[in-house]
C-alpha positions as CSV (number, residue, x, y, z in Angstrom):
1,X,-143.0,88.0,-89.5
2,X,-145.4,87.9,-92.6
3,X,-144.3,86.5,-96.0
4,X,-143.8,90.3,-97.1
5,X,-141.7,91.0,-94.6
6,X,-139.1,88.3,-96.1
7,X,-139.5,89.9,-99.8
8,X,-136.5,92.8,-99.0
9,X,-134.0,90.5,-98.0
10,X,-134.7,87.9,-100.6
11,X,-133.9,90.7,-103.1
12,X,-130.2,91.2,-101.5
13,X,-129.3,88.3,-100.6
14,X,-127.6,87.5,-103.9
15,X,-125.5,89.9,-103.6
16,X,-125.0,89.8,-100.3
17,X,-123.8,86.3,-100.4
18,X,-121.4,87.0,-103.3
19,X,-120.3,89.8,-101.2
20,X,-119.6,87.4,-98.1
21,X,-118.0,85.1,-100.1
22,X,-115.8,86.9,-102.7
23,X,-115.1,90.2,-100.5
24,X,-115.9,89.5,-96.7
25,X,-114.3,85.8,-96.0
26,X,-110.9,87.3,-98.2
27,X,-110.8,90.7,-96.3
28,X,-110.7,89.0,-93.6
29,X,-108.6,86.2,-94.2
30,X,-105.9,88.5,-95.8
31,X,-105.9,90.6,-92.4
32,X,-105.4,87.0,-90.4
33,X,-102.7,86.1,-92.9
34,X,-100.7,89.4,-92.2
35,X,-100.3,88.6,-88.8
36,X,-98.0,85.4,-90.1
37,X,-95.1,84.1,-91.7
38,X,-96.7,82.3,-94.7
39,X,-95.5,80.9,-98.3
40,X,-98.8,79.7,-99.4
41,X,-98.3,76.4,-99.5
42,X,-97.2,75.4,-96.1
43,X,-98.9,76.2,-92.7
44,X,-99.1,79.8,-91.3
45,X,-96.9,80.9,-88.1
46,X,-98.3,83.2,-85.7
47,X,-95.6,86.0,-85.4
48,X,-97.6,88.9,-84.9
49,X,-97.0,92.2,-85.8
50,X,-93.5,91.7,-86.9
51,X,-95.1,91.9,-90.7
52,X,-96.0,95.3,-89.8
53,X,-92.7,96.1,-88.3
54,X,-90.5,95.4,-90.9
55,X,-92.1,97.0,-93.7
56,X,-93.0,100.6,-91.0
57,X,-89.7,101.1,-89.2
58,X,-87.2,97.9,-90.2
59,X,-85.4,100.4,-92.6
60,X,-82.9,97.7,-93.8
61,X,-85.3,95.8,-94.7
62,X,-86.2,95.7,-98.6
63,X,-89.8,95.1,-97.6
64,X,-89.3,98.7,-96.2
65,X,-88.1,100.9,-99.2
66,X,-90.9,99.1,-101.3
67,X,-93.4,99.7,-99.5
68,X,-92.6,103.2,-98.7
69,X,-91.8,103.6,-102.8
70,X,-95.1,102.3,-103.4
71,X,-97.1,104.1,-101.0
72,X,-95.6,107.2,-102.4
73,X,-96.3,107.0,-105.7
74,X,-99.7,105.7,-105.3
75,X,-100.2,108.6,-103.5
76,X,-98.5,110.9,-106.5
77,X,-101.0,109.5,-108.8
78,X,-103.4,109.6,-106.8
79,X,-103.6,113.6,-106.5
80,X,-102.0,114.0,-110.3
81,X,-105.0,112.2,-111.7
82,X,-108.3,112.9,-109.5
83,X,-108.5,116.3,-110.1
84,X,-108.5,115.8,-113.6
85,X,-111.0,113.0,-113.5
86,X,-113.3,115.3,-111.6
87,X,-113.1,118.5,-113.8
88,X,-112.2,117.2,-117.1
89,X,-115.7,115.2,-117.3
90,X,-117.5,117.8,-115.7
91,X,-116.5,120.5,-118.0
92,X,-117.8,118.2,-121.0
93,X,-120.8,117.3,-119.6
94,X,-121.9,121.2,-119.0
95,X,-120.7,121.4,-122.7
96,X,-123.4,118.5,-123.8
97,X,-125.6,119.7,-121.9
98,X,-127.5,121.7,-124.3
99,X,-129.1,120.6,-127.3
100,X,-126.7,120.9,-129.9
101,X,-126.1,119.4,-133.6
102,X,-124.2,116.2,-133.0
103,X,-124.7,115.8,-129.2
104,X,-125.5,112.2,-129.0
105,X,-122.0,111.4,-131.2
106,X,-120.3,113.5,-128.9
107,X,-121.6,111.9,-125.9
108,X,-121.0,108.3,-127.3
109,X,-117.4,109.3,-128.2
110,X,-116.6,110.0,-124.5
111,X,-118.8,106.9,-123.0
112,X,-116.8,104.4,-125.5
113,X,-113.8,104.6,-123.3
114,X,-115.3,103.3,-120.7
115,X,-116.3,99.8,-122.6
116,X,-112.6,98.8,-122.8
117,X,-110.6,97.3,-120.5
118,X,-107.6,98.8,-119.2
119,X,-105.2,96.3,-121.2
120,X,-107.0,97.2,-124.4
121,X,-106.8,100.9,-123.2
122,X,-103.0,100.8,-122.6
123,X,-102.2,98.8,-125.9
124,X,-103.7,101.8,-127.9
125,X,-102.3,104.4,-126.2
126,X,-98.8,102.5,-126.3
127,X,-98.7,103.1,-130.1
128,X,-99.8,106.7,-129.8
129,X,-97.2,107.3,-127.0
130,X,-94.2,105.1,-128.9
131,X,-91.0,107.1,-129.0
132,X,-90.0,105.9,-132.8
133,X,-93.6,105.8,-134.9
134,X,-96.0,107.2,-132.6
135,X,-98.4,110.0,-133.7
136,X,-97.9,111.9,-130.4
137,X,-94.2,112.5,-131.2
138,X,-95.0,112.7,-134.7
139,X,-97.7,115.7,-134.2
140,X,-95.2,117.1,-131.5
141,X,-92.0,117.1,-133.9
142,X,-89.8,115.2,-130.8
143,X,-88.5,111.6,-129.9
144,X,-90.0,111.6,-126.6
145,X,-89.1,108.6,-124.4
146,X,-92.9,108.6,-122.8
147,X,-92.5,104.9,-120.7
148,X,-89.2,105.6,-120.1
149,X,-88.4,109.5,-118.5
150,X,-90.2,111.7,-116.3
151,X,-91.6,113.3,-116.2
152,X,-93.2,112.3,-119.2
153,X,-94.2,108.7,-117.7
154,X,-96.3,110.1,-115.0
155,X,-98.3,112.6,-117.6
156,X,-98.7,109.7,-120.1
157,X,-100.2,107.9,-117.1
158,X,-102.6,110.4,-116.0
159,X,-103.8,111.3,-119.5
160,X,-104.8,107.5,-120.4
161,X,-106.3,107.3,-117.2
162,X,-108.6,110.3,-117.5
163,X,-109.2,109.6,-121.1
164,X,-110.5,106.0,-119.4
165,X,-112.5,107.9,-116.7
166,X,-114.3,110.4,-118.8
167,X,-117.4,108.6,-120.0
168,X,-118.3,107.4,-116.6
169,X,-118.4,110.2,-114.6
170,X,-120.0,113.0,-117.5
171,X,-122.7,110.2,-117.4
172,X,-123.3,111.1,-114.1
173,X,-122.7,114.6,-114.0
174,X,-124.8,114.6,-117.1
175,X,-128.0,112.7,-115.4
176,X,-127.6,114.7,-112.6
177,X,-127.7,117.8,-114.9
178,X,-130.8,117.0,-116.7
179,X,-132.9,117.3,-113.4
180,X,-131.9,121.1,-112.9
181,X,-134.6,123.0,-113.8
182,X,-134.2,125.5,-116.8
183,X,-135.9,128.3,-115.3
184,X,-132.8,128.8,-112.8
185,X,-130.8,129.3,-116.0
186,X,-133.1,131.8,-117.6
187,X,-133.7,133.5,-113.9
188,X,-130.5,134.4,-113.9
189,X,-129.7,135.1,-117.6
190,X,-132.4,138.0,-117.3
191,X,-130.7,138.9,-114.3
192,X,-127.5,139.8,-116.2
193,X,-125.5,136.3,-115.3
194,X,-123.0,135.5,-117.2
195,X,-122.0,131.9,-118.1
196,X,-119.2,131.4,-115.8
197,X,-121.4,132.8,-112.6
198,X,-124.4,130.2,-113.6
199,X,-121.7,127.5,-113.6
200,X,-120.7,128.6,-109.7
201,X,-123.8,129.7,-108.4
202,X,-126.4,127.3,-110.4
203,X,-124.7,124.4,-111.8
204,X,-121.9,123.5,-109.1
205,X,-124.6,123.7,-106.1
206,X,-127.2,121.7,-107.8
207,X,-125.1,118.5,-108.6
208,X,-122.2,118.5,-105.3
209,X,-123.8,115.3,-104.5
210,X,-122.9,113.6,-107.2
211,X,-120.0,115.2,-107.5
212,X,-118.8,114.2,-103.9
213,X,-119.8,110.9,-105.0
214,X,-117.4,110.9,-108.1
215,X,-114.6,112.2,-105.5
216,X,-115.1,109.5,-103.5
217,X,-115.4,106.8,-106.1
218,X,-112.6,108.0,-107.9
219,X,-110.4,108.6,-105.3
220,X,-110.8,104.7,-104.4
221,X,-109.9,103.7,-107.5
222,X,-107.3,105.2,-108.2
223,X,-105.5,104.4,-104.9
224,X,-105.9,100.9,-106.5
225,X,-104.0,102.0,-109.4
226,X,-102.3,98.7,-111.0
227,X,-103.1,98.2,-114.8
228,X,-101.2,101.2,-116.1
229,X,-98.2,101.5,-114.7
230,X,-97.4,97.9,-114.7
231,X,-98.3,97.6,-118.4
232,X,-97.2,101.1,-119.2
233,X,-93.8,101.6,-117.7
234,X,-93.7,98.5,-116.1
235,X,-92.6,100.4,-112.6
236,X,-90.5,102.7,-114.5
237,X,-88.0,104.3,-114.8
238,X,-86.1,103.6,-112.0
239,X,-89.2,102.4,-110.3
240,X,-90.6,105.4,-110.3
241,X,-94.2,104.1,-111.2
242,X,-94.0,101.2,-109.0
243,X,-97.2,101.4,-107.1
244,X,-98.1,99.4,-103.9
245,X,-100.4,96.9,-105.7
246,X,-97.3,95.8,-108.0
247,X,-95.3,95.1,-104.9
248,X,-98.1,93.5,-103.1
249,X,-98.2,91.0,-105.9
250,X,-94.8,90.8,-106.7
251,X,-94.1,90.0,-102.8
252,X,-96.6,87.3,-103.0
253,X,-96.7,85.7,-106.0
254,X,-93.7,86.7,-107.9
255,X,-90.6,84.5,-108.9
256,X,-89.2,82.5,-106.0
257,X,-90.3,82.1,-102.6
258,X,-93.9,83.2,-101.6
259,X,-94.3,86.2,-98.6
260,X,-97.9,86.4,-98.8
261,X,-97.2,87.7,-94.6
262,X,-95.7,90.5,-95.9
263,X,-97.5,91.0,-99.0
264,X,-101.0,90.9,-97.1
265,X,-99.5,93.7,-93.9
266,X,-98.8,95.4,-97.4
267,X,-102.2,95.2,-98.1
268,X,-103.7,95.8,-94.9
269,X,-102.2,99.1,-95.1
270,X,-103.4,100.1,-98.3
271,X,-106.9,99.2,-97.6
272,X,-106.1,101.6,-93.9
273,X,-104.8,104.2,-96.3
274,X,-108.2,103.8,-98.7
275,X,-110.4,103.8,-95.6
276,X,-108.7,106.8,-94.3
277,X,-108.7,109.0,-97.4
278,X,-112.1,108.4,-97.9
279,X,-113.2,109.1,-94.2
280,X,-111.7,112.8,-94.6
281,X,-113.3,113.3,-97.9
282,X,-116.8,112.1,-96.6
283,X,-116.1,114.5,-93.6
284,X,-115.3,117.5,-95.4
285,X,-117.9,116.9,-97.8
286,X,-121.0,115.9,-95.7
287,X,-124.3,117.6,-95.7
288,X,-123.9,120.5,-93.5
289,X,-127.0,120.8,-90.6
């Protein structure tokens, strides 16, 4: 093998070994861990698939009802917030999409989101959303309880989040919009399309690749929604916003004694779940022969 030959790999393996070694070695160790009874700090004891047991089909255990609360409403956010996160930054991207007066501010507007972090994001958004001084309420004329009833929790939730997702994906929508040619558009204008059957017939077909892709993508994420809930509602109310990851964490590193067994089968599950979800949608959305 030549010296060029070599050039490819040396190119990856950066990444690759940051990969290995911050996503690989874990992955794999979290999966051995669920397969034992383990605090951390003492020595792991092989009891197999008990882990899985008690949090599938032991229904007295407590392990159980949160895991099977947290599954759910991951789930419930999951298809509350992905459609939005699909269409919302879609539909503002085929809006900018034309040279207009003030694009660029408009664009940057709906990119800055995407710069904060999603503590920063939910700190704003808690002032906006506060029941006694917030604007929201203010604009609306109501006291509404928004961390603390639903189903006004869950919609407060799912508008911060899109608000957070909206630059990223109109960037790509947007990109992928710039390489449709403009003589499709004014084919069809002069024969007698209207806007709304360009956007079906022109626009939709020319970027489902990167729209799959945002599906995907976004789908992922948000069945690793943690950030908002916890800092939001903090679970609530009544632990209706308690998603997986908060028990996962909560099992293994919260106040007194450490399951990381239980926490990891948790885990193990969710990443199932994740691997699952995503296998359908790359199914159903695959190039067709």
């Amino acid at each position: 093998m030549d010296k060029k030959s070599y050039t490819p790999y040396m190119f990856i393996a950066p990444h690759l070994i940051l990969f290995i070694v911050f996503f690989g070695i874990p992955a794999v160790f979290g999966i051995v861990v669920s397969f034992t009874k383990w605090n951390i700090l003492g020595t792991p004891e092989w009891v197999g698939l008990k882990n899985y047991a008690e949090i599938l089909s032991d229904s007295s255990s407590t392990f159980y009802t949160q895991f099977h609360i947290g599954i759910k409403n991951t789930l419930l956010f999951t298809l509350l917030s992905v459609p939005f996160c699909i269409i919302v930054p879609l539909l503002l991207a085929c809006a900018l999409n034309t040279k207009t007066k003030g694009q660029k501010i408009f664009q940057s507007i709906f990119y800055l989101p995407t710069l904060f972090s999603i503590s920063s994001v939910i700190l704003a958004w808690g002032f906006l959303f506060n029941k006694n001084f917030g604007p929201i309420n203010k604009m609306l004329g109501n006291a509404i309880n928004w961390g603390g009833i639903q189903p006004y929790t869950w919609i407060a939730i799912v508008i911060i989040t899109v608000w957070w997702y909206i630059g990223g994906n109109m960037v790509i929508y947007q990109a992928a919009l710039a390489g449709v040619p403009i003589d499709m558009y004014e084919a069809a204008s002069l024969d007698g399309a209207g806007a709304i059957t360009k956007f079906f017939k022109i626009t939709l077909p020319s970027i489902k690749n990167q729209i799959a892709y945002t599906l995907v993508i976004t789908t992922i994420a948000q069945l690793n929604i943690y950030g908002q809930p916890l800092m939001f509602s903090k679970g609530g109310p009544a632990n209706s916003t308690s998603v997986l990851l908060m028990y996962i964490k909560q099992t293994a590193f919260g106040s007194g004694e450490s399951i990381a067994g239980i926490a990891s089968a948790m885990a193990v599950m969710l990443g199932l779940c994740i691997v699952f979800v995503a296998s359908l949608q790359f199914y159903f959305l695959r190039e067709k022969a």
